[in-house]
Every structure is written in structure tokens, then in C-alpha cells.
N, CA and C atoms as an extended XYZ file, in Angstrom:
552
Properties=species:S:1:pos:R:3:atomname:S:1:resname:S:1:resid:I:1 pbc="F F F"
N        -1.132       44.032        1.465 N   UNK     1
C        -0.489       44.088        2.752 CA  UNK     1
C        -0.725       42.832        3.589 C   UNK     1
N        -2.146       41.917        2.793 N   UNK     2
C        -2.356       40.706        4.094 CA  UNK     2
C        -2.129       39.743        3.099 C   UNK     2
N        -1.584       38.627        4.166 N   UNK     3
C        -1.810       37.454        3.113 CA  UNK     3
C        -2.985       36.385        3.170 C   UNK     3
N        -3.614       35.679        2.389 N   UNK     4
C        -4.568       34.969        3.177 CA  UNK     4
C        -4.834       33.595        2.280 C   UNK     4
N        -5.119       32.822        2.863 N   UNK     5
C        -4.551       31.256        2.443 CA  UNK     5
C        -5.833       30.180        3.642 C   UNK     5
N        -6.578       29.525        2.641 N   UNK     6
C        -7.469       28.671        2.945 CA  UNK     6
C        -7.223       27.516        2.549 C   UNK     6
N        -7.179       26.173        3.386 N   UNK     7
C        -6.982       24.821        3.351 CA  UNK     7
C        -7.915       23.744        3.524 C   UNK     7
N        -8.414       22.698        3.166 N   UNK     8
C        -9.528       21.787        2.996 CA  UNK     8
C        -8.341       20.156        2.689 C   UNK     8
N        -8.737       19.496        3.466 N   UNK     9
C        -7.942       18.124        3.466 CA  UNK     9
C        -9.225       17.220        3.549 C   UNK     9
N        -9.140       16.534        3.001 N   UNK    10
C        -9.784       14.904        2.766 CA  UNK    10
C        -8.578       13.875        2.815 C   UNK    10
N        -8.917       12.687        3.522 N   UNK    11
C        -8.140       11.653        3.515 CA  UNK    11
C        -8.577       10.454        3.476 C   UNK    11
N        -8.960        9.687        3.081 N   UNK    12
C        -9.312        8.328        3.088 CA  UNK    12
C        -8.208        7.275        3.203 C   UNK    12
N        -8.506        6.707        4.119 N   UNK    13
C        -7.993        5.064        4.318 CA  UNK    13
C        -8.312        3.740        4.093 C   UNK    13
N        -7.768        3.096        3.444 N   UNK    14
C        -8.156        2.088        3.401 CA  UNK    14
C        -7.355        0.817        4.163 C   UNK    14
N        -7.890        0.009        4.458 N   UNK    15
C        -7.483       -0.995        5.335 CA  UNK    15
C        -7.703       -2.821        4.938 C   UNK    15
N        -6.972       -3.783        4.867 N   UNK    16
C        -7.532       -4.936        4.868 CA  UNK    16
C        -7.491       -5.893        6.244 C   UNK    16
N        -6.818       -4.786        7.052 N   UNK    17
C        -7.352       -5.845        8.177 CA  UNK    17
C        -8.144       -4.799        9.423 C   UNK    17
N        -8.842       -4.988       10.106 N   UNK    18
C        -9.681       -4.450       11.503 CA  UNK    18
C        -9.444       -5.068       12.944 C   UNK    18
N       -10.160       -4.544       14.060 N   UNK    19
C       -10.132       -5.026       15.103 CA  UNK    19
C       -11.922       -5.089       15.651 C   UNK    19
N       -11.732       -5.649       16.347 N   UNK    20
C       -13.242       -6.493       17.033 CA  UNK    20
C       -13.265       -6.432       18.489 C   UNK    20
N       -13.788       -6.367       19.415 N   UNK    21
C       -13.762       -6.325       20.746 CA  UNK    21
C       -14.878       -6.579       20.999 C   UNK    21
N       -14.767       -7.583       22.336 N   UNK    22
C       -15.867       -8.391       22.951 CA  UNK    22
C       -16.328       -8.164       24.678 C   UNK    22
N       -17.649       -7.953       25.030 N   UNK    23
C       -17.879       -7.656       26.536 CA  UNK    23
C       -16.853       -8.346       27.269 C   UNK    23
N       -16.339       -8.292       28.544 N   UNK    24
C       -15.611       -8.596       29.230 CA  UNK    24
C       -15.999       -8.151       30.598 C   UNK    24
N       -15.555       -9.354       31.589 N   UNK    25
C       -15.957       -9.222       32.829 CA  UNK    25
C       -14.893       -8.298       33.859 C   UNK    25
N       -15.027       -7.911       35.094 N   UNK    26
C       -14.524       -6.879       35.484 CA  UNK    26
C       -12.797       -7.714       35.853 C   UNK    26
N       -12.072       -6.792       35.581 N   UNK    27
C       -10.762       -7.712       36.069 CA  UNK    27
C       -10.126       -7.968       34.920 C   UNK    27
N       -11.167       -8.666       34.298 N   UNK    28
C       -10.411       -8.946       32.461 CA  UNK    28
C        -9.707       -7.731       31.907 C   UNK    28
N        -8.917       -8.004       30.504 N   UNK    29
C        -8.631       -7.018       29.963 CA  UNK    29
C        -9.037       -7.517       28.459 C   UNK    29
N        -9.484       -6.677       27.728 N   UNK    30
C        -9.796       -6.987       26.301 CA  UNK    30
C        -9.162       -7.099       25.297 C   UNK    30
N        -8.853       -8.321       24.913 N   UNK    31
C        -8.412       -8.681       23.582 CA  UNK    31
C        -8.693       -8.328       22.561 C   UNK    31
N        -7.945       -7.732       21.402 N   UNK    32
C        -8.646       -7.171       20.165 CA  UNK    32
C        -8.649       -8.576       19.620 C   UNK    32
N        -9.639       -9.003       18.431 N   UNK    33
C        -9.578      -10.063       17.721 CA  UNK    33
C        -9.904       -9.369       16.257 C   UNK    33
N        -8.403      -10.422       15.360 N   UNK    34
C        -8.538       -9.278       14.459 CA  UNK    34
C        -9.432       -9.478       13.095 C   UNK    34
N       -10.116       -9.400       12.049 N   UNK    35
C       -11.114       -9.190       11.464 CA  UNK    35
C       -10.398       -8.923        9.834 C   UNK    35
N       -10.223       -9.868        8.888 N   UNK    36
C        -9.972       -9.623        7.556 CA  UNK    36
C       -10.801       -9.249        6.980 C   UNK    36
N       -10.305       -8.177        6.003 N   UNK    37
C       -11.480       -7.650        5.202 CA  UNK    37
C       -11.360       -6.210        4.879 C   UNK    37
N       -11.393       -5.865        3.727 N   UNK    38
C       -11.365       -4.587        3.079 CA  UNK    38
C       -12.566       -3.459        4.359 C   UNK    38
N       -11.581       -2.448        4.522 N   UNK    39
C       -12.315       -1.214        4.960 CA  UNK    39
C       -11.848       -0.071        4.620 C   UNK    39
N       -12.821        0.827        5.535 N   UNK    40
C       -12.349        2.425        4.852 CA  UNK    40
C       -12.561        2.960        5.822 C   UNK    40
N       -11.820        4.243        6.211 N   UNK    41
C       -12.468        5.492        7.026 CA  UNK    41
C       -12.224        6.827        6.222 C   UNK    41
N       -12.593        7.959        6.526 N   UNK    42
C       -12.853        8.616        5.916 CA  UNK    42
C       -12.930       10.401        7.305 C   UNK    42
N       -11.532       10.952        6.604 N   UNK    43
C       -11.226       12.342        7.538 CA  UNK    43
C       -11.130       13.602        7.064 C   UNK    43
N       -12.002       14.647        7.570 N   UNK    44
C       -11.206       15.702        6.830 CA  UNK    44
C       -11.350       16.775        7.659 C   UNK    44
N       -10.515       17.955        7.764 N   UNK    45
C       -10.490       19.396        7.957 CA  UNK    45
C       -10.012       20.679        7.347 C   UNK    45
N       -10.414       21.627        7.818 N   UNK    46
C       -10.971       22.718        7.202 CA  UNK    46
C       -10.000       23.782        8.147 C   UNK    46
N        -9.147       24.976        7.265 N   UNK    47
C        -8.511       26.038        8.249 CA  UNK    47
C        -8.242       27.354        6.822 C   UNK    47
N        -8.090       28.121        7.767 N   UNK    48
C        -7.456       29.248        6.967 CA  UNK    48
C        -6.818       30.401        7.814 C   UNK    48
N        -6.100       31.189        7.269 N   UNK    49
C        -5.010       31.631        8.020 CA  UNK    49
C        -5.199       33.364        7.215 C   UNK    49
N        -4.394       34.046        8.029 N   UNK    50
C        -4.257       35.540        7.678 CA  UNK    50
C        -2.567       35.984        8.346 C   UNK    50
N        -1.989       36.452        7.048 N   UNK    51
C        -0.543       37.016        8.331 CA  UNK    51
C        -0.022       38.251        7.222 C   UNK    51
N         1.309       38.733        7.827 N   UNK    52
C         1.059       39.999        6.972 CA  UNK    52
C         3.003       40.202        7.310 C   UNK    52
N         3.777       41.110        6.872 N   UNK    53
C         4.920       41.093        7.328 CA  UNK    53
C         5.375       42.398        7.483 C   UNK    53
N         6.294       42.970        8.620 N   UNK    54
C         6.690       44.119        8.801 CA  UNK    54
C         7.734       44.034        9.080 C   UNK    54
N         8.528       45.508        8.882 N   UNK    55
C         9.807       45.539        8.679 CA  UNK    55
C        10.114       46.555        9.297 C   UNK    55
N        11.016       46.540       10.093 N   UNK    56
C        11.821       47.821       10.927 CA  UNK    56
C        13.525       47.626       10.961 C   UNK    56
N        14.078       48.746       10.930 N   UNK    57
C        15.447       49.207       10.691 CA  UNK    57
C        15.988       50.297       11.750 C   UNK    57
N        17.077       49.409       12.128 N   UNK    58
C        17.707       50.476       13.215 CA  UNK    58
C        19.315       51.065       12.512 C   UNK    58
N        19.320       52.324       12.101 N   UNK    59
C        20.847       52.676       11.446 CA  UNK    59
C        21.774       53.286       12.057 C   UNK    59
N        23.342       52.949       12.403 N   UNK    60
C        24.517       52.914       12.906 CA  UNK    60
C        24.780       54.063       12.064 C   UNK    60
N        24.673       54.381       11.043 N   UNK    61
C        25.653       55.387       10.136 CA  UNK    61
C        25.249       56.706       10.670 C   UNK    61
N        26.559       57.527       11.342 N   UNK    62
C        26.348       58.679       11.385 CA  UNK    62
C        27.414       59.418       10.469 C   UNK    62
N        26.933       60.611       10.529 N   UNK    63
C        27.888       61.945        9.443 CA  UNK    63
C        29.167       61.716        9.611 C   UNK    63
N        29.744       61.104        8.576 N   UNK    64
C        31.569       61.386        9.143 CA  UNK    64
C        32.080       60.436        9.933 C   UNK    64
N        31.029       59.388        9.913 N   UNK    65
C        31.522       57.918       10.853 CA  UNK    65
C        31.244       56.684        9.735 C   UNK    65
N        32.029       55.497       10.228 N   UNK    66
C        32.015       54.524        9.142 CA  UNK    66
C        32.414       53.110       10.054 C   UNK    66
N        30.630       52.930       10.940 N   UNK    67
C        31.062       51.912       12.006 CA  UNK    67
C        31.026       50.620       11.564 C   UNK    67
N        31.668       49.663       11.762 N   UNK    68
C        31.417       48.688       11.533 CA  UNK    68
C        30.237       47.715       11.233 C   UNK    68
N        29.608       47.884       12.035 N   UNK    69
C        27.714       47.563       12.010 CA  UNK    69
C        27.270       48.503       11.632 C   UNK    69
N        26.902       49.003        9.644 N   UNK    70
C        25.890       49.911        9.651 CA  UNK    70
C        24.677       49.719        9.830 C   UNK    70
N        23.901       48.708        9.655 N   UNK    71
C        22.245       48.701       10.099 CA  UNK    71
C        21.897       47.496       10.486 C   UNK    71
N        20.900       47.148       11.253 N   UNK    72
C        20.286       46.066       11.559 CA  UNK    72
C        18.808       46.478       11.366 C   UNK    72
N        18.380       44.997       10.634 N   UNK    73
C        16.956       45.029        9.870 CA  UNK    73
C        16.128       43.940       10.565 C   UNK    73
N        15.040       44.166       11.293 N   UNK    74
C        14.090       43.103       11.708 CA  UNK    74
C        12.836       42.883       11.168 C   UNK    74
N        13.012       41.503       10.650 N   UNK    75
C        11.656       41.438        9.777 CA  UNK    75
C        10.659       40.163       10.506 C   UNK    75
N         9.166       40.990       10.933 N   UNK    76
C         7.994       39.883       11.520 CA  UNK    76
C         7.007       39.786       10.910 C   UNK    76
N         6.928       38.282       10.676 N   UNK    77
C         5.733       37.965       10.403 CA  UNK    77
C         4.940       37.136       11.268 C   UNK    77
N         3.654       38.317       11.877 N   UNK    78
C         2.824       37.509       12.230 CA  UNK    78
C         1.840       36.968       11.705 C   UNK    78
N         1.194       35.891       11.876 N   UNK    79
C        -0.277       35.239       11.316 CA  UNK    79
C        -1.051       34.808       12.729 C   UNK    79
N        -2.400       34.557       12.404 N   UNK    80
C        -3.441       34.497       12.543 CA  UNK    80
C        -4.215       32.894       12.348 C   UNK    80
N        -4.548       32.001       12.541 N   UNK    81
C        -5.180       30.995       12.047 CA  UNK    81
C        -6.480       30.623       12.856 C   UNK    81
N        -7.242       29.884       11.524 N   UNK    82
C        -8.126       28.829       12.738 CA  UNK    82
C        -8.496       28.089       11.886 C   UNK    82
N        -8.676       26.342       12.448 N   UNK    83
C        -8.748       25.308       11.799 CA  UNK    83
C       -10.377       25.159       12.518 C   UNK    83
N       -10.541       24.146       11.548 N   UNK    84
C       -11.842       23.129       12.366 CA  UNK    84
C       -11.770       21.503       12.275 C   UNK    84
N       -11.990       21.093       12.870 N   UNK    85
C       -11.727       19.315       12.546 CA  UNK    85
C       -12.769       18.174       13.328 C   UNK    85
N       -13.595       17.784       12.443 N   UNK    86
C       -14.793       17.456       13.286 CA  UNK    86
C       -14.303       16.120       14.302 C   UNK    86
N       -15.811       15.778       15.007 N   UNK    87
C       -14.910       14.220       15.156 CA  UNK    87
C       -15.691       13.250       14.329 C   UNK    87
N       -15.084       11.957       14.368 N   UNK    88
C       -15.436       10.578       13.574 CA  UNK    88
C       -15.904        9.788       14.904 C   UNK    88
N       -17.333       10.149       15.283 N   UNK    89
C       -17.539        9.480       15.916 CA  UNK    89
C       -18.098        8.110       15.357 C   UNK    89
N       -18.825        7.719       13.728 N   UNK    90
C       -19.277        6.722       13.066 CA  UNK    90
C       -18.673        6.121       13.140 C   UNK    90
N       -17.411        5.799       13.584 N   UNK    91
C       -16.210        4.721       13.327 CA  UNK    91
C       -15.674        4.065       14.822 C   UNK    91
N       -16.414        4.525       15.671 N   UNK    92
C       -16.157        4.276       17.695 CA  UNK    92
C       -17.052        3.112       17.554 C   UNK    92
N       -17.098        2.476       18.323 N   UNK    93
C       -17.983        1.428       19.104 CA  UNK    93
C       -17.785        1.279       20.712 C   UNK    93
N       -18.066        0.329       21.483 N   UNK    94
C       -18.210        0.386       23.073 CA  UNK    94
C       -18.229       -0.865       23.429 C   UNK    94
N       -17.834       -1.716       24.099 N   UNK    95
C       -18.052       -2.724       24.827 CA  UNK    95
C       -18.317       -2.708       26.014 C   UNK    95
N       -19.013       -3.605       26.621 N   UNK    96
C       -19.527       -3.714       27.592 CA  UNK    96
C       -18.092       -4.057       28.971 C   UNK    96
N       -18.313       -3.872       30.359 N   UNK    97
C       -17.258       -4.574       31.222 CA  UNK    97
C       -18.547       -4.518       32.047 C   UNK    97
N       -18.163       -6.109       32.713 N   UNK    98
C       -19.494       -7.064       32.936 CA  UNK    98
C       -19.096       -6.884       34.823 C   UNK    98
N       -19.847       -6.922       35.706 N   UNK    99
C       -19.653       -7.272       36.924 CA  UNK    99
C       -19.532       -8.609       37.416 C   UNK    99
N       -19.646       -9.333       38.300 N   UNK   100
C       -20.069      -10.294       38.941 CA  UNK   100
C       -21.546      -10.516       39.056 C   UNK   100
N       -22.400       -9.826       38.890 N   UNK   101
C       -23.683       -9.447       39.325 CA  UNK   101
C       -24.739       -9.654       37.759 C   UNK   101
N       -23.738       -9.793       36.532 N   UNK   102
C       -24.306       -9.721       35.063 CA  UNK   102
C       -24.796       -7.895       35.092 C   UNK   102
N       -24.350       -7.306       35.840 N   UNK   103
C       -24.554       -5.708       35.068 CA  UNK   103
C       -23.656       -5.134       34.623 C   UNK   103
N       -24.019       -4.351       34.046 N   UNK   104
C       -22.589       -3.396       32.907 CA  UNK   104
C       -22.366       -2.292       34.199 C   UNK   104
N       -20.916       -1.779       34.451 N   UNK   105
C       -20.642       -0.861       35.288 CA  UNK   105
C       -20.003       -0.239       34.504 C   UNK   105
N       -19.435        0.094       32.955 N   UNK   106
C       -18.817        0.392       32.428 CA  UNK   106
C       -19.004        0.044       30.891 C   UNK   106
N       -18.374        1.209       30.007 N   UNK   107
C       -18.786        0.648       28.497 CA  UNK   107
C       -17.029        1.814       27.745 C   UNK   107
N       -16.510        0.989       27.472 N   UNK   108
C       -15.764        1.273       27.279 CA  UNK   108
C       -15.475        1.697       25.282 C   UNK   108
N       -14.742        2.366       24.878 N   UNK   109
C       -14.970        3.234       23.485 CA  UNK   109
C       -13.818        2.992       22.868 C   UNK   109
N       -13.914        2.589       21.696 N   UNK   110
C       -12.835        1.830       20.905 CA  UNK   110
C       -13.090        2.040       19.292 C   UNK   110
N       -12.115        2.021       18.628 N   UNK   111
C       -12.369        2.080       17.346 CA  UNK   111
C       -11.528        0.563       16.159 C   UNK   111
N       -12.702        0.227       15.543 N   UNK   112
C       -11.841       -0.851       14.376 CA  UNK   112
C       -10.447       -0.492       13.905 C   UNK   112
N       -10.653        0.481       13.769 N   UNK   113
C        -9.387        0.597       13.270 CA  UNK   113
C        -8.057        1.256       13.898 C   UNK   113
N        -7.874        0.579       15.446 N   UNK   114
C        -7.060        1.313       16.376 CA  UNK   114
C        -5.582        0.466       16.384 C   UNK   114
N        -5.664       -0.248       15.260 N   UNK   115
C        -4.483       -1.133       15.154 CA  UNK   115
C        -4.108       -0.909       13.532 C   UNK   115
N        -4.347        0.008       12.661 N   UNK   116
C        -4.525        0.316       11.246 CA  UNK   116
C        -2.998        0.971       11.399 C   UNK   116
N        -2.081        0.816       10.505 N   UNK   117
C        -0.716        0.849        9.655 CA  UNK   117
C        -0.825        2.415        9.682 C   UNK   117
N        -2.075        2.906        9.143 N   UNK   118
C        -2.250        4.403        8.519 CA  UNK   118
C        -2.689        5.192        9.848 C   UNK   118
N        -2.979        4.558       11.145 N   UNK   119
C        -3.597        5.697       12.135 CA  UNK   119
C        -5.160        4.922       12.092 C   UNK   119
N        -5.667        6.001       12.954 N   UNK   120
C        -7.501        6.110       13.393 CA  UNK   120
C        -7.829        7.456       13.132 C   UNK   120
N        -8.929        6.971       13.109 N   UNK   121
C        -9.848        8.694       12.902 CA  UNK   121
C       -10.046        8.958       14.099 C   UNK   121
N        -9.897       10.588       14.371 N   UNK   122
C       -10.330       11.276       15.596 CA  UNK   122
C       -11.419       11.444       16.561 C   UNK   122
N       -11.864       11.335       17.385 N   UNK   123
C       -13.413       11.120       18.080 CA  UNK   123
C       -13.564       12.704       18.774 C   UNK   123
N       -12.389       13.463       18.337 N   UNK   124
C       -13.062       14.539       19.485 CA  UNK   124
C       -13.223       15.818       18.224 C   UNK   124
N       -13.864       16.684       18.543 N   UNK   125
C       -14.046       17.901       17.580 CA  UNK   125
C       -13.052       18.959       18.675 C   UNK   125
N       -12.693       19.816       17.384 N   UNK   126
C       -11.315       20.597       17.500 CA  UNK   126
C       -12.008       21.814       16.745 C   UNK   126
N       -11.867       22.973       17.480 N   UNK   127
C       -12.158       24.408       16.623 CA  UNK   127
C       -11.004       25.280       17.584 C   UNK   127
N        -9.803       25.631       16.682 N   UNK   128
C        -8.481       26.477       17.066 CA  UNK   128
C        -7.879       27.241       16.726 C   UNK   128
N        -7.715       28.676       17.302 N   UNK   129
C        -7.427       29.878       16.802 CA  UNK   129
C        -6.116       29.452       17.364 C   UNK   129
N        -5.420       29.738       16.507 N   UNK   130
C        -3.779       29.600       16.422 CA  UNK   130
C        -2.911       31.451       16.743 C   UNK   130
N        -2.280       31.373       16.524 N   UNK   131
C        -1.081       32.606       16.477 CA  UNK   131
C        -0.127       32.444       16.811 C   UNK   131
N         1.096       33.280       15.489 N   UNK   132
C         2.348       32.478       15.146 CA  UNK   132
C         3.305       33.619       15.167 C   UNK   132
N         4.643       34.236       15.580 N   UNK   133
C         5.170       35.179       14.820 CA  UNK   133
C         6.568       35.161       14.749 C   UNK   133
N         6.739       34.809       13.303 N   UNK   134
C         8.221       34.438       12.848 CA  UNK   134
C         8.884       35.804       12.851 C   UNK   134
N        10.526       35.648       13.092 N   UNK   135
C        11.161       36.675       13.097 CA  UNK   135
C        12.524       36.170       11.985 C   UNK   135
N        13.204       37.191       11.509 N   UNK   136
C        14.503       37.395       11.067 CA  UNK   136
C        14.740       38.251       11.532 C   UNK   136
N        16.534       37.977       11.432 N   UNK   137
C        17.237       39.774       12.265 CA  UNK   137
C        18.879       39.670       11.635 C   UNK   137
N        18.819       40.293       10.559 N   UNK   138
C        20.152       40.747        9.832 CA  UNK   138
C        20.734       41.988       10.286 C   UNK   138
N        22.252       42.008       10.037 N   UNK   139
C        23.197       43.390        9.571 CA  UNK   139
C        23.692       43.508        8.645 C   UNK   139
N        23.671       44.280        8.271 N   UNK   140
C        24.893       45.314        7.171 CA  UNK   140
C        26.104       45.555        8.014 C   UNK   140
N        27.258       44.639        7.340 N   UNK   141
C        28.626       45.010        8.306 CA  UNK   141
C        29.595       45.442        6.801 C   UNK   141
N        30.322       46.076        7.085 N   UNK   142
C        31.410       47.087        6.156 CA  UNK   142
C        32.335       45.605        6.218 C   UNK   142
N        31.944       45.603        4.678 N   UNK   143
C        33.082       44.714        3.944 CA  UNK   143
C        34.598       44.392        4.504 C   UNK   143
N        35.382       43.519        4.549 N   UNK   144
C        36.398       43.085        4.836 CA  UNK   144
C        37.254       43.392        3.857 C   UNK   144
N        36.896       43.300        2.432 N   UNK   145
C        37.707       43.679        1.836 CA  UNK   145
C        37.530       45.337        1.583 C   UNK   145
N        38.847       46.114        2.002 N   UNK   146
C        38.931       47.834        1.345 CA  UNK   146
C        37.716       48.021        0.386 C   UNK   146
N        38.250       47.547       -1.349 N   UNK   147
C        37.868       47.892       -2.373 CA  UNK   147
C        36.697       47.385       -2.408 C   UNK   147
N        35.773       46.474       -1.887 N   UNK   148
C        34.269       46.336       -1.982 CA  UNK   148
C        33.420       48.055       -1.863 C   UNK   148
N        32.493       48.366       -2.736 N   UNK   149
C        31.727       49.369       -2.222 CA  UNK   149
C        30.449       49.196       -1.362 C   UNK   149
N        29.788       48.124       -1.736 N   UNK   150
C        28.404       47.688       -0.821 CA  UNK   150
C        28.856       46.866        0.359 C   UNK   150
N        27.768       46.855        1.394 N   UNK   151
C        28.348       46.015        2.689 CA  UNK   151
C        27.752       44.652        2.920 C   UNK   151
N        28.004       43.987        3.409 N   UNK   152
C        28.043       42.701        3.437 CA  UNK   152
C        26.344       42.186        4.431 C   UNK   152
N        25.656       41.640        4.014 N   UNK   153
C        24.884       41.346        4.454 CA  UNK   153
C        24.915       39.587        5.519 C   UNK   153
N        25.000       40.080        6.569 N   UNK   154
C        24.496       38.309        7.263 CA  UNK   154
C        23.562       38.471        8.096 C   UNK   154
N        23.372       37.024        8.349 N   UNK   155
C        22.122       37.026        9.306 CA  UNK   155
C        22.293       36.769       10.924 C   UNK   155
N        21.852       37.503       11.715 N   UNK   156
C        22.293       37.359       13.106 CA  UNK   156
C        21.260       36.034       13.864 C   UNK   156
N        20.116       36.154       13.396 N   UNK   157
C        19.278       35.069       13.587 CA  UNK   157
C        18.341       34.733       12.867 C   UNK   157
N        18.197       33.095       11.584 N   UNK   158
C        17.870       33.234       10.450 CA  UNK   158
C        16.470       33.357       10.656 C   UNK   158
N        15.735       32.658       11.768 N   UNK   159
C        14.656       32.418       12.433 CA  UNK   159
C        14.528       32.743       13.596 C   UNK   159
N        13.200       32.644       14.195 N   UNK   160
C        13.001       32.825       15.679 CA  UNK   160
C        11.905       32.947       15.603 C   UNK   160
N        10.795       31.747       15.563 N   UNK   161
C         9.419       31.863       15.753 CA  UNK   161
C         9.020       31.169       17.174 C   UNK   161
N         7.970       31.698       17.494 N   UNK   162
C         6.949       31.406       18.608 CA  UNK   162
C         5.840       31.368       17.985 C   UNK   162
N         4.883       30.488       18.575 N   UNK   163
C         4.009       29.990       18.022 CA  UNK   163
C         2.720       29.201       19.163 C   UNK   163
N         1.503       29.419       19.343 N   UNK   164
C         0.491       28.471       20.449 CA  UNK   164
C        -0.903       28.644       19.861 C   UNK   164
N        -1.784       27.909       20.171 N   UNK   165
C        -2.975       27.803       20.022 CA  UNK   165
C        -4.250       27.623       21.012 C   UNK   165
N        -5.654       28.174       20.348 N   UNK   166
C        -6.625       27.530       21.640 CA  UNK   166
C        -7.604       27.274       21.110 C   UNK   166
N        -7.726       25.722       21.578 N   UNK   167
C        -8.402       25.263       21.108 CA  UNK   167
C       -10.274       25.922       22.074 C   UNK   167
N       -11.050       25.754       21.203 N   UNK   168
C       -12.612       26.811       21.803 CA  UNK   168
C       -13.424       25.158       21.732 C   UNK   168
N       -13.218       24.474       21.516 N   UNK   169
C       -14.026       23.371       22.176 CA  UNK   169
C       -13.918       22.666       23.194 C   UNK   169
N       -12.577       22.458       23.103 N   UNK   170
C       -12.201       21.718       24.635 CA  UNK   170
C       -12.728       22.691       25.986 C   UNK   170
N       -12.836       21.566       26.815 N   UNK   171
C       -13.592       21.933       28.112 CA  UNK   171
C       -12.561       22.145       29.142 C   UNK   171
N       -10.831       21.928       29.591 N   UNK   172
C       -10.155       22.576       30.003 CA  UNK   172
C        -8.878       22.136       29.069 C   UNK   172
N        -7.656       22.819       29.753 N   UNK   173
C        -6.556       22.425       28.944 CA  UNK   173
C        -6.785       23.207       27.334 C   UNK   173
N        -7.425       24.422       27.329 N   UNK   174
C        -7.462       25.068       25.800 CA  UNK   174
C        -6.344       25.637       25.362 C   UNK   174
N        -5.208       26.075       25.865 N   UNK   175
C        -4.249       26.596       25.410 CA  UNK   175
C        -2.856       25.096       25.096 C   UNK   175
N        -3.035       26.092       23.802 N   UNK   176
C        -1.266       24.940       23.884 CA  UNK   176
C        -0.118       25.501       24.385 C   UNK   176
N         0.766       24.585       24.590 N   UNK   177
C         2.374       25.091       25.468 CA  UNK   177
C         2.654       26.377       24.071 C   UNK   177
N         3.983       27.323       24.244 N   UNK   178
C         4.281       28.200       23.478 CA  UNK   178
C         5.189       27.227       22.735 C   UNK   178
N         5.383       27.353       21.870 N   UNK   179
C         6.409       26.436       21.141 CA  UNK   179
C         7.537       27.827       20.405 C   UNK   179
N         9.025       27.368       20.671 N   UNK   180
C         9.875       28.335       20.303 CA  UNK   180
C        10.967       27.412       19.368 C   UNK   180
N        11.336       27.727       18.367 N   UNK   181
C        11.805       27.319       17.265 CA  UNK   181
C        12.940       28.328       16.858 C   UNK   181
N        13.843       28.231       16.262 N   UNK   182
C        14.998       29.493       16.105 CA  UNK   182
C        16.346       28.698       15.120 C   UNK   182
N        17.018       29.493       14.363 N   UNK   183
C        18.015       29.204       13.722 CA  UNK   183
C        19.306       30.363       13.422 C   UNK   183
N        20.517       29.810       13.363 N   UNK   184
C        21.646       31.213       13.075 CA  UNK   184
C        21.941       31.134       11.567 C   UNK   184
């Protein structure tokens, strides 16, 4: 009756070129300077999911009647998820922003590889219970042609999912927008 489905991703990147960043005084803005040379980073996360599907039927056919719409069938599937996704903080660094005075008022957080073809690795940790619930919604309509005996099956809406998440680490902003998706 349930379904259940566990996921594990590893990704590695590799890179031949990087970025470099140097203290800077207040006012300045920092130049990346860029850095040849074979690198790597290295990402992964972890989720698994639970969903299950139900089915309900509403029927038009009565005794001695032969309506046009004999049944409409709604089928949901909801699921369940939660991922985890750590962060890469080994791959951040900081530069300094210098005053007038030679003190640091600021240290600002950057990663080598924030100019990489393939992306950067993530710095924040993510733990998110998801929930999703897809819909279909067909009829049974009485054939067009006389001599058919079975009725014609279409779909009134092929899709219609909603879908949001919350994330349990973040410190505000834990819910995601609802996201609504749909097809005829």
C-alpha cells in the first residue's frame, strides 16, 4: 500500500581553474584573481521519501438512465519526504576589509570555486520535510459512436500537483512558497 524510495548523491567536481581573494581596504571592492591549476570539490546528499495512492469514484449511472458522463475517477497521490544536505564549509575562506585605522571591521566569506563552469558547493546545512500531492481526474463518457459497447475514457485534468517544504534548520523563512503545477 506504501511506496518507499531512498536516495544518496555524491558529486565531485573537478576544476582547472580557481579564484583567490585578497584583504581590501574599506571602499574597495574585491577582485577575484584567478589561480590555474587542477582542483576538486566534493558534495553529497541524502533523502528518502514515502507516498502511497488512492482512488475514489463518483457514478452518474442510474437504473434506466444512460447519461452522458457515466463516472468520474480521482486518483491522489500523496508523499512524504525528507532530505538532508550538509554544508561544505572546507571549501569557504574570508578576507579581511581593512579600515583606515589598519583594523579589520569585517571578514567577508567566499569560496575558490565561485567562478567554476560546474557551480560551488553549498555552505549552509539543509534538513527538509517536504509534502507533495499529485492528482488525476478522468471520465467515462458514452461513446460517440452507437455501436461501441465500452465508454470512452479521457482525462479532465492529466495533473494537478501541489507541492512545499520546511526546511528544520533554517532560522526563519522555513517554509517554501506552495508550488502548483497542472496539465489537461
Amino acid at each position: 500500500h506504501f511506496s518507499v524510495s531512498t536516495n544518496a548523491n555524491f558529486e565531485e567536481t573537478w576544476t582547472l581553474k580557481t579564484t583567490r581573494r585578497e584583504n581590501i581596504f574599506e571602499g574597495e571592492t574585491s577582485t577575484p584573481i584567478d589561480v590555474n591549476g587542477f582542483d576538486r570539490f566534493l558534495t553529497y546528499n541524502f533523502s528518502a521519501s514515502i507516498g502511497t495512492t488512492l482512488y475514489g469514484m463518483y457514478d452518474f449511472q442510474k437504473e434506466g438512465k444512460d447519461p452522458k458522463i457515466q463516472a468520474i475517477r480521482h486518483v491522489m497521490r500523496p508523499s512524504l519526504s525528507y532530505s538532508v544536505s550538509p554544508a561544505f564549509d572546507q571549501y569557504y575562506e574570508t578576507y579581511d576589509v581593512i579600515d583606515a585605522d589598519g583594523t579589520t571591521t569585517d571578514q567577508v566569506e567566499y569560496t575558490r570555486f565561485e567562478n567554476s563552469l560546474f557551480g560551488r558547493p553549498g555552505n549552509r546545512f539543509s534538513s527538509s520535510l517536504g509534502l507533495s500531492i499529485g492528482n488525476n481526474i478522468e471520465a467515462k463518457v458514452r461513446a460517440k459512436d452507437s455501436t461501441e459497447t465500452e465508454p470512452e475514457k479521457i482525462f479532465l485534468l492529466n495533473n494537478l500537483n501541489f507541492s512545499t517544504s520546511y526546511d528544520l534548520a533554517a532560522d526563519s523563512l522555513n517554509f517554501s512558497p506552495v508550488r502548483v503545477t497542472g496539465g489537461t
